[in-house]
C-alpha positions in Angstrom: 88.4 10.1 -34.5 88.8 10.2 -38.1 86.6 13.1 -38.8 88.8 15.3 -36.5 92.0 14.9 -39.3 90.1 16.6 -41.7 90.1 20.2 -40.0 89.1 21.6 -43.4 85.7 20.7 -43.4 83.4 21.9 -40.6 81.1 19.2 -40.3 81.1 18.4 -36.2 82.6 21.3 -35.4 78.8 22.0 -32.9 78.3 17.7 -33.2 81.3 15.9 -32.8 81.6 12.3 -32.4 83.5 12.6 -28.9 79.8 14.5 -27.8 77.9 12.4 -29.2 79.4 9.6 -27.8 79.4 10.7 -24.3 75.6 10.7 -24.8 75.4 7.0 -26.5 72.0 6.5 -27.5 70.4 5.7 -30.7 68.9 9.2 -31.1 72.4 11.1 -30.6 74.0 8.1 -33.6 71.1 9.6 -35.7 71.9 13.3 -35.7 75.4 12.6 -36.1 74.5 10.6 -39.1 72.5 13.4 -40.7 75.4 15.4 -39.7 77.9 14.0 -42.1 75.3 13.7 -44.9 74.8 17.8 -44.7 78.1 18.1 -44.5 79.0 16.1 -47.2 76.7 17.7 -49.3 77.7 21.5 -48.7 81.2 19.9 -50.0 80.1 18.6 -52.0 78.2 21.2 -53.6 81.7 23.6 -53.9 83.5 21.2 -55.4 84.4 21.7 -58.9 87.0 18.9 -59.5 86.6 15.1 -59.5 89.5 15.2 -56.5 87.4 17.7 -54.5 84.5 15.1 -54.7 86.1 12.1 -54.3 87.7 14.0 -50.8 84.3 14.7 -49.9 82.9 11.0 -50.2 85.9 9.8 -48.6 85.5 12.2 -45.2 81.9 11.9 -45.7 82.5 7.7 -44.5 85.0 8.8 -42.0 82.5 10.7 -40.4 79.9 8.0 -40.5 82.6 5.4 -39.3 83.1 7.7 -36.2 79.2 7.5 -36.0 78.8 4.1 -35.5 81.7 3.6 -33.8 80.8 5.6 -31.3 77.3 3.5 -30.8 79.5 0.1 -30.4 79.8 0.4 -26.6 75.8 1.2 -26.7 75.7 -2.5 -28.5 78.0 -4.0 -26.3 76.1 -3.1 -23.3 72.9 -4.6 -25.4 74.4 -7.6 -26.0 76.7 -8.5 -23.4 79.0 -12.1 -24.5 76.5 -13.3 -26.6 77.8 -11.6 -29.7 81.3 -10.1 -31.1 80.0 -6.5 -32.3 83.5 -5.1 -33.0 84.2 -8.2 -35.4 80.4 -8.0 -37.1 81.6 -4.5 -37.9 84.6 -4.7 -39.1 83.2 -7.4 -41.0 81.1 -5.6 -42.7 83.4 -2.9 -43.9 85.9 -5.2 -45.5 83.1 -6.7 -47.2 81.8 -3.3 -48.6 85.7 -2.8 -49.8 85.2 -5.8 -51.2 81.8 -4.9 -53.1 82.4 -1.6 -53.9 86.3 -2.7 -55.6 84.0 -4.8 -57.7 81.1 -2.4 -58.8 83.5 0.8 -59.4 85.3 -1.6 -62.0 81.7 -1.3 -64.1 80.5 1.6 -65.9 82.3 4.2 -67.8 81.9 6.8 -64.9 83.3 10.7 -65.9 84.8 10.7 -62.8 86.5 7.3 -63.1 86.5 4.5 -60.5 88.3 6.2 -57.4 85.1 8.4 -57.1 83.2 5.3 -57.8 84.3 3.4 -55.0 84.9 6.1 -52.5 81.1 6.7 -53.2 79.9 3.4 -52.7 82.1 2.8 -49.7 80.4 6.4 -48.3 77.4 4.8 -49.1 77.5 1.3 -47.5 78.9 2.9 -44.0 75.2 5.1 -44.3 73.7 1.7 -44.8 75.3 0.2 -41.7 74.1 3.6 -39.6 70.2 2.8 -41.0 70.9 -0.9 -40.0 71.4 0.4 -36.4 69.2 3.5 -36.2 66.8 1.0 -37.1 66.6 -2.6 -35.2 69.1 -2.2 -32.6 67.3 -1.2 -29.0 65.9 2.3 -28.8 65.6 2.7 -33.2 62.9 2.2 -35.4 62.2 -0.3 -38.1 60.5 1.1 -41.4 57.3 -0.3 -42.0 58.4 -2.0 -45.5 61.1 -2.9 -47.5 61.5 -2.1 -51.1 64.7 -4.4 -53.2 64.4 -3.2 -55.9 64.2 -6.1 -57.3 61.1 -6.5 -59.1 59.6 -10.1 -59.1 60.7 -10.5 -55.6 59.0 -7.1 -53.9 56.1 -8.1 -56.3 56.2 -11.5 -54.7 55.8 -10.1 -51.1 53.4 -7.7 -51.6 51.0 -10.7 -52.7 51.9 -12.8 -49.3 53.8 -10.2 -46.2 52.7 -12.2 -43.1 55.2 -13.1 -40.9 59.1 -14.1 -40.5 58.6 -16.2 -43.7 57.2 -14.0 -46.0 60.4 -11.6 -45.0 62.9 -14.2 -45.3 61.5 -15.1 -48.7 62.0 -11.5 -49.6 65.9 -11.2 -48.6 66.3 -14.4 -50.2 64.5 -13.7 -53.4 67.0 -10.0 -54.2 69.8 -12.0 -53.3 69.8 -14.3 -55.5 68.9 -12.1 -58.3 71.4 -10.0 -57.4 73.7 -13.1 -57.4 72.7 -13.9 -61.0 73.8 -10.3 -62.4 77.6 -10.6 -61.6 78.2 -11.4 -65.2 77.3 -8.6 -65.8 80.0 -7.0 -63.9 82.9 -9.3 -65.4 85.2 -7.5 -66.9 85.9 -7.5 -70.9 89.3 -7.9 -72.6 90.5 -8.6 -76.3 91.6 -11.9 -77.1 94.9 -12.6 -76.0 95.3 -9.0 -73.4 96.9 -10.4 -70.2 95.1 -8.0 -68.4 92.0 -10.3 -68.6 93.5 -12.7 -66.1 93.7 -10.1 -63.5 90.0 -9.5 -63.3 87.1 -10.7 -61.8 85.5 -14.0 -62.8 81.8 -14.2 -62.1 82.1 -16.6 -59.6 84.5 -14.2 -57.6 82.3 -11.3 -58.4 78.9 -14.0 -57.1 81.0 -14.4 -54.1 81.6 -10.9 -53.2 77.9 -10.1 -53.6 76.9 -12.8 -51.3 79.9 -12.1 -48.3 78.6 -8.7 -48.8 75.0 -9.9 -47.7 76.0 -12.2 -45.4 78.4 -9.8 -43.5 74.9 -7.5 -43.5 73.1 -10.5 -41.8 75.8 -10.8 -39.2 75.0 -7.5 -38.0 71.4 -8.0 -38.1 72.3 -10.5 -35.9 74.2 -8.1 -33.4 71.2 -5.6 -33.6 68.7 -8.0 -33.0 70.5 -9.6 -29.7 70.4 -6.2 -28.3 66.6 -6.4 -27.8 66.0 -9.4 -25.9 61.8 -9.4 -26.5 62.7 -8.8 -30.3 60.4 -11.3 -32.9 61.9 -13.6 -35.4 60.0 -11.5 -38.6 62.6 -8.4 -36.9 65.7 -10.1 -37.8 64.3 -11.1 -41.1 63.0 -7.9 -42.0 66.6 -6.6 -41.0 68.0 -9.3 -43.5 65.7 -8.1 -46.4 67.4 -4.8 -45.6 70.6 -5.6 -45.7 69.4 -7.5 -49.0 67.8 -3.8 -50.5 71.0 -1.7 -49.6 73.3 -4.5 -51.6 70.7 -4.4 -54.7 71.0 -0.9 -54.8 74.5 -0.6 -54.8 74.8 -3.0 -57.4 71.4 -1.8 -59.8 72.8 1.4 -59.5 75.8 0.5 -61.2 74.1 -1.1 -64.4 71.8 2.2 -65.2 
């Protein structure tokens, strides 16, 4: 487990993952998860150099990658043949790499981009632990989803019945979120050759959108582990995979 290499910081020393997932149940993925994030913050809370924090983020995702590693065989026995959970996850991570190479190129961050992205790639393994604490068999969906995204959460609180209101929702924060990746291009001087090694917008589009669509994948996984589950689920799990990517990428332009 990856958590176990960093002997430096107690964090499952009483909650391991190799307890937890003897147990493998949504409830034990859940206390593990709140594990890393208290651990996480008692480092981060000693740390008095950029280096110290940017450690703590990345051992912070190693401990949540252990997490929901540890509930794959939990999903597997949900979903049997029907779906490829070790592939939806890994999916999903190398499109967060993806995302988060892309957002910690914005902003003029103190601690520079390596705490950036080992921050936001911290951040999107939490998301994929709330993803399965909350729509895979035995977890609990929240009762709404906020974006973020103004016109489009404004849009479903007017009309929130049923599968279509919810797909109208993911929809509507993805594309807006779409829209803002010119924001994120990169600016050089006239004539820098350094301006043809970064991002276009279409590139930086594209990595929002694999992004989301690696998310729906494994609302897809999630949902095929509960076989009397209701089309609005899987929608409402797609609006928030939607609201985790529109955070990640708001949060960058404030």
């Amino acid at each position: 487990m990856k958590w176990l290499l960093a002997p430096t910081v107690p964090a499952c020393l009483l909650l391991c993952p190799v307890v937890l997932a003897a147990f493998g149940s949504i409830p034990a993925h859940q206390a593990q998860a709140r594990n890393c994030k208290a651990a996480y913050v008692r480092e981060r809370a000693v740390a008095t150099q950029t280096e110290g924090r940017t450690d703590a983020a990345r051992r912070e995702e190693e401990c949540l990658a252990d997490a929901d590693d540890g509930v794959i065989p939990l999903l597997l026995r949900g979903t049997g043949e029907s779906v490829d959970v070790p592939t939806a996850v890994q999916t999903y991570r190398d499109s967060s790499a993806g995302l988060c190479g892309v957002l910690a190129e914005k902003g003029s961050d103190i601690e520079g981009p390596a705490q950036a992205r080992s921050q936001c790639t911290a951040n999107r393994e939490a998301d994929l632990a709330q993803l399965v604490d909350s729509y895979a068999l035995g977890g609990k969906a929240p009762s709404s989803v906020v974006t973020g995204v103004g016109p489009c959460d404004d849009a479903f609180k007017a009309n929130h019945a049923g599968a279509h209101a919810w797909a109208t929702l993911a929809s509507c924060a993805s594309e807006q979120i779409e829209a803002k990746a010119a924001l994120f291009v990169p600016k050089f001087a006239d004539g820098d050759p350094l301006g043809a090694l970064g991002h276009s917008e279409d590139q930086i589009a594209s990595t929002f959108s694999v992004a989301i669509n690696a998310g729906n994948g494994v609302c897809d996984v999630l949902i095929a582990t509960q076989p009397s589950a209701k089309e609005p689920m899987r929608e409402k799990c797609r609006a928030s995979v939607a609201a985790a990517v529109a955070k990640a990428v708001l949060d960058r332009l404030h």
